[in-house]
ROTI-119174 format. One record per residue (C-alpha): residue in one letter; chain; x, y, z negated. Coordinates in steps of 0.1 Angstrom, whole numbers, plus 5000, padded with zeros to 4 digits. Layout:
   aa   ch      x      y      z
    a    A      X      Y      Z
...
This chain:
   aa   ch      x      y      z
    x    A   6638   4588   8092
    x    A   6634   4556   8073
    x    A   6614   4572   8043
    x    A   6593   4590   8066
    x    A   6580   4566   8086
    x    A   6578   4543   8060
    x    A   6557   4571   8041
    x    A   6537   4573   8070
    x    A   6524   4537   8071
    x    A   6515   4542   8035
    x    A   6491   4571   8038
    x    A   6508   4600   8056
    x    A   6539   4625   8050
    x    A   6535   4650   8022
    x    A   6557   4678   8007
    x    A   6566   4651   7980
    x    A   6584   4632   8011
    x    A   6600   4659   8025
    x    A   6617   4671   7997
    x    A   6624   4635   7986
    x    A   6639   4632   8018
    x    A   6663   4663   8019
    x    A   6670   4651   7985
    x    A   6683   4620   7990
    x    A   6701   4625   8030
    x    A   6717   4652   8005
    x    A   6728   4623   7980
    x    A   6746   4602   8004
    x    A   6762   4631   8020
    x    A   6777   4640   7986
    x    A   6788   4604   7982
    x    A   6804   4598   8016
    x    A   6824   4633   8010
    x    A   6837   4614   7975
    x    A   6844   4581   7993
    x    A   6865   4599   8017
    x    A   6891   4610   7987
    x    A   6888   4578   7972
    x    A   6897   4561   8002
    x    A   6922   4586   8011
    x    A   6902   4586   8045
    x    A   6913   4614   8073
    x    A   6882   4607   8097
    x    A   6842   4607   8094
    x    A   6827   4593   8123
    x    A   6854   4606   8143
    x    A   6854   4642   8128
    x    A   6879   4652   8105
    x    A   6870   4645   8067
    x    A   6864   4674   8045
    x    A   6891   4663   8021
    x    A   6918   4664   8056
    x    A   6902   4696   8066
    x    A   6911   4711   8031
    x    A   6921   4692   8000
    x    A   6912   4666   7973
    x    A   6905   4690   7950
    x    A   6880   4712   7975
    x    A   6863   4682   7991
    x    A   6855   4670   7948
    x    A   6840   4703   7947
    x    A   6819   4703   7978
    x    A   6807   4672   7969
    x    A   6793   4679   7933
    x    A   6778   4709   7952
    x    A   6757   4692   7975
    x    A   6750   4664   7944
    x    A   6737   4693   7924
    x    A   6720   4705   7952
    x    A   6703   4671   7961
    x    A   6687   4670   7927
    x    A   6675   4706   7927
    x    A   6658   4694   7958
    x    A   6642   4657   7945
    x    A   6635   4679   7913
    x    A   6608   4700   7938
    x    A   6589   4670   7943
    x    A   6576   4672   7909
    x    A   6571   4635   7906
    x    A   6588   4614   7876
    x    A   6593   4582   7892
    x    A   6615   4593   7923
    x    A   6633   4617   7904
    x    A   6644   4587   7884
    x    A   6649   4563   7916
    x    A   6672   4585   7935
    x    A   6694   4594   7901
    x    A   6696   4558   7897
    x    A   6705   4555   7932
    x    A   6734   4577   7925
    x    A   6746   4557   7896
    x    A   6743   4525   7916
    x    A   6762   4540   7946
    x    A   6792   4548   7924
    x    A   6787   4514   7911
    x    A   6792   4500   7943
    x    A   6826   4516   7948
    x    A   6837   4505   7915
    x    A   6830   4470   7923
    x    A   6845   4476   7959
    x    A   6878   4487   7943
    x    A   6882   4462   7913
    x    A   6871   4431   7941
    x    A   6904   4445   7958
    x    A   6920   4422   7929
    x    A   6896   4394   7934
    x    A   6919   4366   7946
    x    A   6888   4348   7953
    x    A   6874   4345   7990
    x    A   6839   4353   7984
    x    A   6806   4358   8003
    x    A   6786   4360   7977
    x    A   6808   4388   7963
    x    A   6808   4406   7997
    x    A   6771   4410   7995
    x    A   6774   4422   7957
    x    A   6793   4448   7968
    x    A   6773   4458   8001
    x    A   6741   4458   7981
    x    A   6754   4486   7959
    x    A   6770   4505   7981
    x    A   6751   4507   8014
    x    A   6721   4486   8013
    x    A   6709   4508   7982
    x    A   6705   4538   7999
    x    A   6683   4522   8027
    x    A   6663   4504   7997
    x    A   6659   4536   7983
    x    A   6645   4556   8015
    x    A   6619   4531   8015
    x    A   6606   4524   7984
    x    A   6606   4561   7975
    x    A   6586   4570   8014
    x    A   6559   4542   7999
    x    A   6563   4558   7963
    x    A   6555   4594   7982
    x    A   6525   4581   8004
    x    A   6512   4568   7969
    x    A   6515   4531   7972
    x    A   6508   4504   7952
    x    A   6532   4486   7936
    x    A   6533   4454   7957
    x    A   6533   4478   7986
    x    A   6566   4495   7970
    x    A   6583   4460   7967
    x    A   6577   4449   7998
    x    A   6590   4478   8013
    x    A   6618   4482   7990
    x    A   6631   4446   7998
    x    A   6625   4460   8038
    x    A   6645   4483   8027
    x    A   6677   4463   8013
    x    A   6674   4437   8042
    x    A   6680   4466   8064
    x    A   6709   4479   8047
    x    A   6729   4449   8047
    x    A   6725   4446   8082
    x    A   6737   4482   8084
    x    A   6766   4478   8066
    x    A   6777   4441   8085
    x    A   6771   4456   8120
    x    A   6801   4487   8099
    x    A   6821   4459   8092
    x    A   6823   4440   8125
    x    A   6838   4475   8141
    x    A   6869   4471   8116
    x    A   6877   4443   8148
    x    A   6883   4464   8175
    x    A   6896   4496   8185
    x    A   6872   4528   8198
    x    A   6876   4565   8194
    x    A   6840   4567   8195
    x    A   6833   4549   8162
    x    A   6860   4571   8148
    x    A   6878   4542   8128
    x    A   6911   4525   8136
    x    A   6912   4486   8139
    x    A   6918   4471   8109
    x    A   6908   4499   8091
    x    A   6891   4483   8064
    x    A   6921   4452   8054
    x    A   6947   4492   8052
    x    A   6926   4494   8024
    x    A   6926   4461   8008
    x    A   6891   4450   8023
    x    A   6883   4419   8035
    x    A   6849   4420   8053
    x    A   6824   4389   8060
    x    A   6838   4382   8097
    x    A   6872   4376   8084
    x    A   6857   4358   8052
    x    A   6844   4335   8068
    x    A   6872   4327   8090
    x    A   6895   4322   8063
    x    A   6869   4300   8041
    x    A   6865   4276   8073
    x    A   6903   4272   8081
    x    A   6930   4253   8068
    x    A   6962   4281   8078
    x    A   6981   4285   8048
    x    A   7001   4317   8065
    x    A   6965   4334   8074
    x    A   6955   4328   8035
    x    A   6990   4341   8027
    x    A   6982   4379   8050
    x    A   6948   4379   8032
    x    A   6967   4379   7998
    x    A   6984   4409   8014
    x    A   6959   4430   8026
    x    A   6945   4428   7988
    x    A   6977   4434   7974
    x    A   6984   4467   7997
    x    A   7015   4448   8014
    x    A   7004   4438   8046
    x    A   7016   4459   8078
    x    A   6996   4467   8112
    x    A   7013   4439   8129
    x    A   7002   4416   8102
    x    A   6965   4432   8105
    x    A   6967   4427   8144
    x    A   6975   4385   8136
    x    A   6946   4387   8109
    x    A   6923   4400   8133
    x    A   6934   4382   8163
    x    A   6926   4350   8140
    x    A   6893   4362   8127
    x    A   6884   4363   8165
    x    A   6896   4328   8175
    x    A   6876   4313   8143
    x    A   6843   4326   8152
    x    A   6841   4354   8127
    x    A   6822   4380   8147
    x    A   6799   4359   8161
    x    A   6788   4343   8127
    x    A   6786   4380   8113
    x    A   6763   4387   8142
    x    A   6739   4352   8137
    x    A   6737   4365   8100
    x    A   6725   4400   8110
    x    A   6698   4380   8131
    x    A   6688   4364   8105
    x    A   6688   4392   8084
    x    A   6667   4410   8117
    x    A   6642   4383   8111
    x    A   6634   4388   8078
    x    A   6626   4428   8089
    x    A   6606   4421   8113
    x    A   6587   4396   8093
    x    A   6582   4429   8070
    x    A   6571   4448   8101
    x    A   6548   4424   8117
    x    A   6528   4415   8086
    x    A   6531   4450   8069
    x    A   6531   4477   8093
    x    A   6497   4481   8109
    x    A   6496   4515   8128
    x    A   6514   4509   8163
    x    A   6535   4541   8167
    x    A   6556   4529   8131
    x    A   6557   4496   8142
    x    A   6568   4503   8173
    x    A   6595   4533   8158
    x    A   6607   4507   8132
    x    A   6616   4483   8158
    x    A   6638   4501   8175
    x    A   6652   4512   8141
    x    A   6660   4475   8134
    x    A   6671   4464   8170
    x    A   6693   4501   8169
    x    A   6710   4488   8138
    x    A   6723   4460   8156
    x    A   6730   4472   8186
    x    A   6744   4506   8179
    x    A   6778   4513   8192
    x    A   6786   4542   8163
């Protein structure tokens, strides 16, 4: 949806788009089946991931398939540059979870370190639907920039709004509280919580989530605390800030009224969603 309309306020929708698009919606399907056996994850949204439904070795498979099948498709477009954008997308994707993995280790408390990782790993692929709709519609490159950063600002947003669910407990979203610290994640809420407190015995469970010691009454005290400190609610003033900077984008870039008005909502839907 993103590198459509974002082709479409830089000349129109071609084939080139289309098949750029398929291409790439392919890409992150392929990575989210991989992350799912590197996380050892049983649930998708709330569906059962393909690596529960079957095996490790199966859901490896099925994801190289639809890799392979992703570049078949960008290959169709016939143009150099994106082929070369979403293959470097792949690389930076993988990247991402590499640097997600050995932070896990990082003693260090880090915002700056946090968005490192989220720029790889999510805010990437939204960077990439942009840049490569502009790159379709034939763009210059200013245009592509502009849109690219659009893009990245998006992402993060995308990826905070993720994090903040980790903090409470919904069948809809599909993912258990404290979700993210079973796997040795500390997220920006709880970050930031820790970075503005002085209690030693939080810093102490934060050592255990990235060591892979802490237990779900442990997570429940961590989260609890990330609460009380104002965690969530500087997480959200950052994604409004980060909001601001988009529509900055939209207001002085996007001229045609149906895209501005469809990008909108896309912004105020990435806050706001509930899934």
């Amino acid at each position: 949806m993103l590198m459509l309309l974002t082709a479409k306020n830089y000349g129109g929708v071609s084939r080139v788009t289309q098949y750029s698009a398929v291409g790439l919606e392919l890409l992150h399907t392929a990575s989210l089946v991989h992350d799912d056996v590197v996380d050892e994850s049983g649930e998708r949204r709330g569906q059962a991931s393909v690596n529960a439904t079957y095996n490790n070795k199966v859901a490896v498979l099925v994801g190289d398939y639809i890799l392979s099948t992703a570049l078949l498709k960008v290959a169709q477009t016939g143009n150099q540059r994106i082929i070369e954008y979403l293959a470097e997308l792949g690389r930076t994707l993988a990247a991402g979870e590499i640097l997600q993995l050995s932070n896990i280790q990082n003693q260090e408390l880090s915002e700056e370190v946090y968005y490192q990782v989220i720029k790889q790993k999510t805010a990437a692929l939204f960077e990439a639907c942009a840049a490569i709709g502009a790159i379709s519609a034939g763009a210059s490159d200013e245009e592509i920039k502009k849109a690219s950063d659009f893009g990245q600002t998006l992402g993060i947003m995308f990826q905070i709004r993720d994090d903040i669910f980790d903090y409470y407990d919904s069948k809809e979203i599909g993912k258990p509280t404290g979700n993210d610290m079973t796997e040795g994640k500390l997220t920006l809420p709880v970050i930031y919580a820790l970075n503005n407190s002085d209690f030693e015995s939080m810093h102490t469970l934060a050592k255990k989530v990235k060591a892979g010691t802490i237990n779900p009454d442990e997570i429940a005290v961590l989260v609890e605390f990330t609460k009380q400190q104002g965690g969530i609610e500087y997480a959200e003033k950052r994604m409004q800030e980060f909001s601001q900077i988009c529509m900055n984008y939209i207001n002085g870039s996007v001229h045609e009224k149906a895209v501005k008005d469809a990008l909108t909502a896309y912004v105020d839907y990435v806050i706001e969603r509930r899934l």
